[in-house]
C-alpha positions in Angstrom: 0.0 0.0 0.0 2.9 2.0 1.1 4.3 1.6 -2.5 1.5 2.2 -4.5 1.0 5.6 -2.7 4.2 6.8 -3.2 4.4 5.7 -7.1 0.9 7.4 -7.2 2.5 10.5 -5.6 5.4 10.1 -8.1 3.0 10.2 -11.1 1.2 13.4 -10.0 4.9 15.1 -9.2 5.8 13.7 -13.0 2.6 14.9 -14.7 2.6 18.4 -13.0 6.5 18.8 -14.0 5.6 17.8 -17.6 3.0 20.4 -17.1 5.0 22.9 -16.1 7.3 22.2 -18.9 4.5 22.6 -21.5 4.3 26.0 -20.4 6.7 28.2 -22.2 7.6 31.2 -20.5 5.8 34.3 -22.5 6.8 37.3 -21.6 4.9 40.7 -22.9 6.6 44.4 -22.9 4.6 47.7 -22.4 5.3 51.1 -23.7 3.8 53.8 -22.0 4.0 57.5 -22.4 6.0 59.2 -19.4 5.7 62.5 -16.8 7.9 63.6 -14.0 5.5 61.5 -11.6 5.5 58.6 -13.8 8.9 57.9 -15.4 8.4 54.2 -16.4 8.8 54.3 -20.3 8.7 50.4 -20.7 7.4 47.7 -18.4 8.5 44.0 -18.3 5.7 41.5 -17.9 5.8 37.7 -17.7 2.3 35.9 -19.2 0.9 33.1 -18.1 -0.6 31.1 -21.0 -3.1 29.3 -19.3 -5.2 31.8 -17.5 -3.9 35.6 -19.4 -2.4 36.0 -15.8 0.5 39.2 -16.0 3.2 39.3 -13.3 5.5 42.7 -13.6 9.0 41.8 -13.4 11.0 45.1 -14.2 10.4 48.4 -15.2 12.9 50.9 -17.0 12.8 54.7 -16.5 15.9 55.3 -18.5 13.5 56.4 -22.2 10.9 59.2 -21.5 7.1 58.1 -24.0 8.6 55.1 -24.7 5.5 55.1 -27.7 6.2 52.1 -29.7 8.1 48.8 -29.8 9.2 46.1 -31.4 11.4 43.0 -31.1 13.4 41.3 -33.9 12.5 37.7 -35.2 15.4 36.2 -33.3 14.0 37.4 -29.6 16.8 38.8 -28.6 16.6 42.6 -28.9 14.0 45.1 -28.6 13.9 48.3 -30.5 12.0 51.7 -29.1 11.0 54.4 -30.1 11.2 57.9 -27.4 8.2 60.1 -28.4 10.0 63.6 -27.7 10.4 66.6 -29.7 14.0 67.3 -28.8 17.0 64.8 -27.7 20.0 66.1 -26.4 19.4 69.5 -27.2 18.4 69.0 -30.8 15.4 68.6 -33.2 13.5 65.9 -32.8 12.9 62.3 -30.7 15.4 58.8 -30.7 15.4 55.4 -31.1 16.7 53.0 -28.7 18.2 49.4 -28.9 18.0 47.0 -26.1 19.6 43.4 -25.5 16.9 41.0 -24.1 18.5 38.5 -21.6 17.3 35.4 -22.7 15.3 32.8 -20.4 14.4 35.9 -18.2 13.0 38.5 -21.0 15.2 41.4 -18.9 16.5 44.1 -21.1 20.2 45.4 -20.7 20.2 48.8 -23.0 22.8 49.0 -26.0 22.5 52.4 -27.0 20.2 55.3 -28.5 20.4 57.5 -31.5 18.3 60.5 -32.7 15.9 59.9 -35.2 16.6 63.8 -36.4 12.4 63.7 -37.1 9.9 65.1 -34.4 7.7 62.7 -32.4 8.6 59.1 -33.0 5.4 57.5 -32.7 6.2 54.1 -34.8 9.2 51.1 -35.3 10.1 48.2 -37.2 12.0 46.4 -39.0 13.2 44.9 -42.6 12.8 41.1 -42.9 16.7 40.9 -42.6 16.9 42.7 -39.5 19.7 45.2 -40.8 17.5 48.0 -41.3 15.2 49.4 -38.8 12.7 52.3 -39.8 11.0 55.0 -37.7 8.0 57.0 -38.3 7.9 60.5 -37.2 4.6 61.7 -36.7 5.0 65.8 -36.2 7.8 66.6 -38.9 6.0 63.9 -41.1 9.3 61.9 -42.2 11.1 58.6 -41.9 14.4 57.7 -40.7 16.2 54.5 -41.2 19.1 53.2 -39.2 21.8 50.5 -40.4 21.9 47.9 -37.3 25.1 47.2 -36.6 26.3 43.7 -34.9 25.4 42.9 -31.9 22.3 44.9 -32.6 23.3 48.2 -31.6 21.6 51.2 -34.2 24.3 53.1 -36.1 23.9 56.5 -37.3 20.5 57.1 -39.5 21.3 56.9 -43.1 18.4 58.5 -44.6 15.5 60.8 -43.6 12.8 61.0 -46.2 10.2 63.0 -46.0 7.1 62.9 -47.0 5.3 65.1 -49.6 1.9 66.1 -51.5 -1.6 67.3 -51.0 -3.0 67.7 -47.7 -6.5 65.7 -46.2 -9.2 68.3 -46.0 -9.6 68.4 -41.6 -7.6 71.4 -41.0 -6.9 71.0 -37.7 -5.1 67.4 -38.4 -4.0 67.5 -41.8 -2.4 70.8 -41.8 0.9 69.1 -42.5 2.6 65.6 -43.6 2.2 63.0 -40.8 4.0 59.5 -40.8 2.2 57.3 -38.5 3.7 53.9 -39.6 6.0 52.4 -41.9 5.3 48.5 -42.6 7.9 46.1 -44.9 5.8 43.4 -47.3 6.4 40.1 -46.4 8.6 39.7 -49.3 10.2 42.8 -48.0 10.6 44.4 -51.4 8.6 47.5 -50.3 7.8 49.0 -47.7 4.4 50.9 -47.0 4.0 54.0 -44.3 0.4 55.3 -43.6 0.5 59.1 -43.6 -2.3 61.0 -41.8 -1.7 64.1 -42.7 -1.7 63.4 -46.6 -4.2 60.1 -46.8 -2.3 58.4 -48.4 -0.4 55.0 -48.2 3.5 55.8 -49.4 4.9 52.8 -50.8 9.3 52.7 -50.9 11.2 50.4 -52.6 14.0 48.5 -50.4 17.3 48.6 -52.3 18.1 44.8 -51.9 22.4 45.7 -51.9 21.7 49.1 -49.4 18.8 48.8 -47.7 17.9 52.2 -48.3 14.3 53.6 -49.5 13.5 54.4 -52.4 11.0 56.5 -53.7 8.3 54.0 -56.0 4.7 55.5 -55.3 1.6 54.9 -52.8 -2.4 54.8 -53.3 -4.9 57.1 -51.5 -7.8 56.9 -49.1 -10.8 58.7 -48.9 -9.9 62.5 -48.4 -10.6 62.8 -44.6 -9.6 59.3 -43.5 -6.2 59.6 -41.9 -4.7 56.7 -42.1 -2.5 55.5 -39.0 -1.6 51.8 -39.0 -1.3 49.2 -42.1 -0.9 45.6 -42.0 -0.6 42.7 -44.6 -2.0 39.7 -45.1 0.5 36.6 -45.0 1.1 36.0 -48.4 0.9 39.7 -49.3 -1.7 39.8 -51.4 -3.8 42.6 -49.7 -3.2 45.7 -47.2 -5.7 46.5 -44.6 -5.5 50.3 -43.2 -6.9 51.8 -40.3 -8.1 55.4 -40.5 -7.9 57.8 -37.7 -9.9 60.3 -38.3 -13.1 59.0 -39.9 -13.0 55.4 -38.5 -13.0 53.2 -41.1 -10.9 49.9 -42.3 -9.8 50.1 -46.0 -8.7 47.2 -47.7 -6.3 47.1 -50.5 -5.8 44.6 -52.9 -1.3 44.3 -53.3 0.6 43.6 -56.4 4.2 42.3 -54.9 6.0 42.3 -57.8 5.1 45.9 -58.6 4.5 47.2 -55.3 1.5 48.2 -56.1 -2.1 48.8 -54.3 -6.0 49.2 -55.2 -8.7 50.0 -52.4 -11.3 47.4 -52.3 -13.7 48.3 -49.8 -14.2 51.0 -47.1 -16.1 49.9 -44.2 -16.7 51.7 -40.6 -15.0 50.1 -37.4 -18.1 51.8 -35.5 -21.7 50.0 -34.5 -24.3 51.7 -36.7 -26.1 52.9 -33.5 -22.8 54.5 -32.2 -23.3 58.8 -32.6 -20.2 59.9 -30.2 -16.4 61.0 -30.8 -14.2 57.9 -31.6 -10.9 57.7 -33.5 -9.3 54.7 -34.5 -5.8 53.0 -33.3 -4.5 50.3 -34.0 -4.9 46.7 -36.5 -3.7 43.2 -36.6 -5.0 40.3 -38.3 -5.4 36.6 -36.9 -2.4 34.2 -37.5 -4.6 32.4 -39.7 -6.0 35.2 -41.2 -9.7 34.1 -40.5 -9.9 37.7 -38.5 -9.1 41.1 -38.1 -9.0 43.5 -34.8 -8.8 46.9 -35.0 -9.3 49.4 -31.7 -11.8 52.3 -31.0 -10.8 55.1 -28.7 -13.9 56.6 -27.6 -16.4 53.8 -28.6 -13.3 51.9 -26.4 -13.5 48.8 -28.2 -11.9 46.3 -30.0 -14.2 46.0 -33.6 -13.9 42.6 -35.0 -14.1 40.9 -38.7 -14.4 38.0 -40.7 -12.2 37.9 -43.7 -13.1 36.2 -47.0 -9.6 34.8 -47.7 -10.9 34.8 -51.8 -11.5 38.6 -52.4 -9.8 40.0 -48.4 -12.8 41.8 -48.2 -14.2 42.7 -44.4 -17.4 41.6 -42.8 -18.5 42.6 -39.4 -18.4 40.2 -36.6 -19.3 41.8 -33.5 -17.5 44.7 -31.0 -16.1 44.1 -27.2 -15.6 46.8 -24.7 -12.3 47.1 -24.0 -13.4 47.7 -20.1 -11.2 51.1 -20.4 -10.8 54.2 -21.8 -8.9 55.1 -24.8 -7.6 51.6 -26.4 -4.4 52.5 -28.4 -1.9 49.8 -29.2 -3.2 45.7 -28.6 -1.5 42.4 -29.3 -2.5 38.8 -29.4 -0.4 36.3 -27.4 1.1 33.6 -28.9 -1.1 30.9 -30.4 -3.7 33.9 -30.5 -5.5 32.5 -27.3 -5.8 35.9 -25.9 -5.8 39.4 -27.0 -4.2 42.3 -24.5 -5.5 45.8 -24.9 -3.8 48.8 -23.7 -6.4 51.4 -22.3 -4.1 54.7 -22.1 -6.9 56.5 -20.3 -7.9 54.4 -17.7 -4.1 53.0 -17.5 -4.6 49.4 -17.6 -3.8 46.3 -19.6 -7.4 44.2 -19.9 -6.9 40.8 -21.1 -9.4 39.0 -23.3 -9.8 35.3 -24.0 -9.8 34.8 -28.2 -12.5 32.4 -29.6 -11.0 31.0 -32.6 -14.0 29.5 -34.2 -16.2 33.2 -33.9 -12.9 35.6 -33.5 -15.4 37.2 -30.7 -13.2 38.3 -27.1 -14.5 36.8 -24.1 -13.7 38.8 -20.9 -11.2 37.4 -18.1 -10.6 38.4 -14.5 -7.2 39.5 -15.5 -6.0 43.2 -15.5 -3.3 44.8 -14.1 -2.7 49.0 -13.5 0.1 50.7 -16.0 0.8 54.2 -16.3 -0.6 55.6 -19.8 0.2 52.5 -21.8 0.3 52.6 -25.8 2.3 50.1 -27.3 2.3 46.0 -26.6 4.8 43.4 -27.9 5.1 39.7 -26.7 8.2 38.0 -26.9 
C-alpha cells in the first residue's frame, strides 16, 4: 500500500513537471508615455498562458514616452522608439536598442540614437533585420538606421520625408504625418500610412543598401487619416486603419510591382454609435480568419471576418475594452488571448480569443500601468 502511494504520488509530481514544462515562458513588454510623476517608459511582464495572468517583473525609467516597440524575429533585442520633440538638445525624438537577456526577457540597454524627425510614434524592421525604420509623426518623415552587430543602431542613413496634397480636416492634416512604416512580407517595399496626406507611401527596399527608395503609394478617402497598415501573409492585400473618420480600407497588393488598389471601405463603428471615436490600431489573426482593430472613444476592439478569396471585411461583433482610450493591442502567442492597452484608464485588460467566432471573451485578468500605448510579446 505503502508503494503504490508513493508511485501514485510520483506520477502526479511527474505529470505536473511535464505540465509545467508545457508551459513556455511568454513574456509581454509595455510602452507607455512618461511624466515627472510617472517615469516608467517600458514595463516587463511575464504571461501566463493558461489563464492571461501578467506578473510585472522590471520596469525601465531610463526612455521618456517610450510610444512604440518592437522585437526582432530572433527574440533577442528590442527596438523603441522615445516620443519627444527634442533629444540632447536637438530637433527631434530617438530610437533606442536593447539586449533582451534570454530565459528571463530582462533588457540590458545597448544604446540610443536621434531619429533627427519630431515625435517618433512608430518602429520596425526589414525582414533581414539590418535596417530598422522610424515614423515621425509631427515633422512627417522617416528615418532608417543601419543595425550594426550585436544589434546596436548606427547612425541614421536617410531621412525622407514625405510630400503632396494635404487631407481636408484642417486641424489634423495641416501638415505631412508619418504614423507607420510597414515592410511586405517579401520585403521588397515597404508601406508608411500618412495621416496628414491620406495616403499609403509605398518605398522600394534597395536589396544591396537597404535604403528607400521613392516607388509611389495609393490614396484613401480625403478625410480618412490613415494610421496603422498591416498585410495579409502571403501579401496579397493591405488592410488600413483610419484615424480620423473610422473606417478599415482594404487594398488589394501587387508584390512584384509594389502596387495597391482599395477594395472596400467599411466603418470600425456600431451603426447605432453617434459619439467621438478615433481609431488605433490593427492586426489580423495568425490564420487570417480575423481582423482587430481598436476604438478610442467607442473603447473597443471591432472585429471581422475575412473572406480569404476577395480580403474583403465583414462585421463580426464589438467588445468593450473595459477602459478608456484603447491605443496599441496584441495577441499572445497561439492567438488565445488578446491584450489591450487602455491609455486612459491605465490598464492592460486581457481577453480570452474564440477561434471559431474571432469574438473576445472577458477574463478576470488586468493589471494598472501608467498611460500605456504600445504591446509586444516575446
Amino acid at each position: 500500500m505503502g508503494n503504490e502511494r508513493e508511485n501514485a504520488s510520483t506520477n502526479a509530481n511527474a505529470n505536473e513537471n511535464a505540465n509545467e514544462k508545457s508551459i513556455s515562458k511568454v513574456y509581454v513588454y509595455v510602452g507607455s508615455y512618461t511624466d515627472d510623476q510617472h517615469p516608467v517608459g517600458i514595463s516587463l511582464y511575464s504571461f501566463n498562458g493558461q489563464n492571461g495572468e501578467l506578473s510585472l517583473i522590471q520596469t525601465y525609467s531610463d526612455l521618456p514616452n517610450a510610444s512604440f516597440l518592437e522585437v526582432n524575429k530572433e527574440g533577442t533585442i528590442l527596438y523603441a522608439v522615445s516620443e519627444t520633440e527634442t533629444y540632447e538638445g536637438r530637433f527631434g525624438g530617438s530610437a533606442a536598442a536593447f539586449a533582451i537577456e534570454a530565459g528571463t526577457g530582462r533588457l540590458n540597454k545597448i544604446n540610443q540614437q536621434p531619429t533627427d524627425g519630431s515625435a517618433p510614434c512608430y518602429i520596425s524592421l526589414d525582414a533581414t533585420g539590418s535596417r530598422v525604420y522610424v515614423a515621425n509623426y509631427l515633422s512627417g518623415d522617416v528615418t532608417v538606421f543601419p543595425v550594426e552587430a550585436g544589434g546596436g543602431l548606427g547612425e541614421h542613413t536617410q531621412l525622407i520625408k514625405h510630400e503632396g496634397e494635404l487631407g481636408p480636416q484642417a486641424d489634423r492634416q495641416e501638415a505631412a504625418h508619418a504614423h507607420s512604416i510597414v515592410p511586405a512580407p517579401d520585403n521588397r517595399f515597404a508601406v508608411s500610412a500618412d495621416l496628414g496626406l491620406d495616403r499609403l507611401v509605398v518605398s522600394r527596399i534597395d536589396a544591396e543598401s537597404g535604403d528607400l527608395l521613392p516607388h509611389g503609394g495609393a490614396g484613401v478617402k480625403p478625410g480618412a487619416g490613415p494610421r496603422h497598415v498591416v498585410f495579409n501573409a502571403d501579401g496579397t492585400y493591405v488592410y488600413a486603419i483610419n484615424e480620423l473618420d473610422n473606417t478599415v480600407t482594404v487594398l488589394s497588393y501587387e508584390a512584384a510591382a509594389g502596387r495597391m488598389a482599395a477594395v472596400q471601405s467599411l466603418s470600425t463603428l456600431p451603426e447605432d454609435f453617434g459619439g467621438d471615436s478615433y481609431c488605433a490600431d490593427i492586426h489580423l489573426s495568425e490564420d487570417g480568419r480575423f481582423l482587430y482593430a481598436s476604438n478610442r472613444g467607442h473603447d473597443s476592439i471591432a472585429v471581422y471576418g475575412v473572406d480569404r478569396d476577395s480580403g474583403t471585411l465583414s462585421a463580426v461583433g464589438w467588445q468593450s475594452t473595459r477602459g478608456r482610450t484603447p491605443r496599441n493591442f496584441a495577441l499572445s502567442p497561439q492567438d488565445e488571448f488578446l491584450l489591450a492597452a487602455n491609455q486612459g484608464s491605465n490598464s492592460i485588460v486581457v481577453f480570452r480569443r474564440d477561434a471559431e467566432t474571432g469574438m473576445l471573451h472577458e477574463t478576470e485578468q488586468t493589471v494598472a500601468v501608467s498611460r500605456p500605448v504600445c504591446v509586444r510579446f516575446l
